[in-house]
N, C-alpha and C positions, 0 to 999 in steps of 0.2 A: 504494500500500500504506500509505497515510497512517494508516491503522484499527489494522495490525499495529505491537506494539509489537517492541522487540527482548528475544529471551529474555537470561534471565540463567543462564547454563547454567553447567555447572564450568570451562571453560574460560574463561569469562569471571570467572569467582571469580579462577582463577589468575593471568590477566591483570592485574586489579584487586591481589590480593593482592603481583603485583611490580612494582606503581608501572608498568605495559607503557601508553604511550602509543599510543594504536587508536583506528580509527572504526568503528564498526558500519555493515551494508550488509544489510539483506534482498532478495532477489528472489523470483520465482516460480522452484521448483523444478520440475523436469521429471524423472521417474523414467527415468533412464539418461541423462540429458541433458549431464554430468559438468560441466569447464570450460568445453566450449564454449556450453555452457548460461549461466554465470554470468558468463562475459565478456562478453559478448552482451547481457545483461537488465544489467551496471553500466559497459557501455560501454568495457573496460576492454581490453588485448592480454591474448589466452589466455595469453601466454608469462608474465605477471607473477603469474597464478591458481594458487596454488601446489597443489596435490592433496597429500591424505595418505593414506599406502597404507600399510595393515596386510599384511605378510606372515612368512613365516616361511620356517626355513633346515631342515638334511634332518633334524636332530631336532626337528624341531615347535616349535622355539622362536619366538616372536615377533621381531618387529621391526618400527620404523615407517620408511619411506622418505618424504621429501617432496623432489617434482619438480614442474619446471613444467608448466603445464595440457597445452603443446601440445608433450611428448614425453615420451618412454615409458622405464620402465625397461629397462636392459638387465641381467637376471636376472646372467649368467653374468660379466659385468664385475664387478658388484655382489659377487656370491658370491668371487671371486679378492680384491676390495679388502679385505674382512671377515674372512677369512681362513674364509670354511664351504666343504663340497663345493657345495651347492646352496642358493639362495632362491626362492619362489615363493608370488604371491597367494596370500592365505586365504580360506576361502569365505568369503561372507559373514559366518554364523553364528558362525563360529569368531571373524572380528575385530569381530563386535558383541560378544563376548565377551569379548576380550581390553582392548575400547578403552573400553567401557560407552556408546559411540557405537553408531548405527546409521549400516550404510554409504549414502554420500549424505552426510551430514551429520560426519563423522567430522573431529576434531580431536585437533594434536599435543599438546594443552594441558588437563591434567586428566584423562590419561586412566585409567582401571579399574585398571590393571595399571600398572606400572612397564618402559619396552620402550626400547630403547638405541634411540636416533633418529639416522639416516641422511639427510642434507641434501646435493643435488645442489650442487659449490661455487658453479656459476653465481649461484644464487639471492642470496649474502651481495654479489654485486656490481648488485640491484639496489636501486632509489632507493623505491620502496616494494612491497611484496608483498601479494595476499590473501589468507586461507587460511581455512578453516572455522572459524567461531566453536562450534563442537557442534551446529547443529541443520541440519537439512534447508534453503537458501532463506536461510540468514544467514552472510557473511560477513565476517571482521575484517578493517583492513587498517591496517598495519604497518610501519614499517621492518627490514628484513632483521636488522636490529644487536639490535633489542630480541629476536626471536626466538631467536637467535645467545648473548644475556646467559642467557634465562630456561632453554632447553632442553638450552643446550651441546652441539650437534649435532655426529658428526661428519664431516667433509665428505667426500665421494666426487665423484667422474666417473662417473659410469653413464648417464647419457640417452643412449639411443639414437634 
């Protein structure tokens, strides 16, 4: 992918704008292909590929969840730690909405809306993380700390 530059999308403004120490990573994206797509094409363990998942709780509110590539939220864990009755994925539409990302490509950084970010605690004890830089096939990659400074996430137990 030598031809492809790396975007400079808002995520990476924000990045930029907090002194965030990152390296950029493109791959070939695969439509539904998720983490194990992108681990896979940077060589990388799915468990460090952090996904970011737009959902919301039983009044439609948003929220972002970020977990590791290769485990899944656990809604009803999640919804007890936050104090809601219910959370669950958004369709699509709704968090290309919310996020000014499209999904596939969606990043916790810069996004459309303003949405209290939910971070699985494992992730802050690892030694570097990837996570979507906002586009489709590019991913940042980071130390957990700097995430931790810029986003102020707060941490949960939810992978199931």
């Amino acid at each position: 992918m030598a031809k492809d530059k790396t975007p400079v999308t808002q995520a990476v403004r924000v990045l930029r704008e907090h002194d965030v120490r990152y390296s950029e990573h493109l791959y070939a994206y695969e439509e539904k292909g998720g983490t194990t797509v992108s681990a896979r094409e940077l060589g990388e363990d799915e468990h460090n590929v952090i996904k970011t998942l737009v959902m919301e709780d039983e009044h439609k509110k948003p929220l972002i969840v970020l977990m590791h590539g290769d485990r899944e939220v656990g809604t009803g864990m999640l919804a007890r730690q936050i104090g809601v009755k219910k959370v669950s994925p958004c369709d699509p539409k709704t968090a290309d909405k919310h996020s000014g990302y499209q999904v596939g490509g969606t990043s916790p950084f810069g996004t459309r809306h303003a949405m209290p970010v939910y971070m699985e605690a494992s992730i802050a004890e690892l030694d570097t993380i990837y996570i979507n830089g906002g586009k489709r096939g590019f991913l940042v990659a980071m130390s957990p700390a700097e995430l931790l400074r810029v986003l102020k996430p707060t941490l949960v137990s939810a992978a199931a």
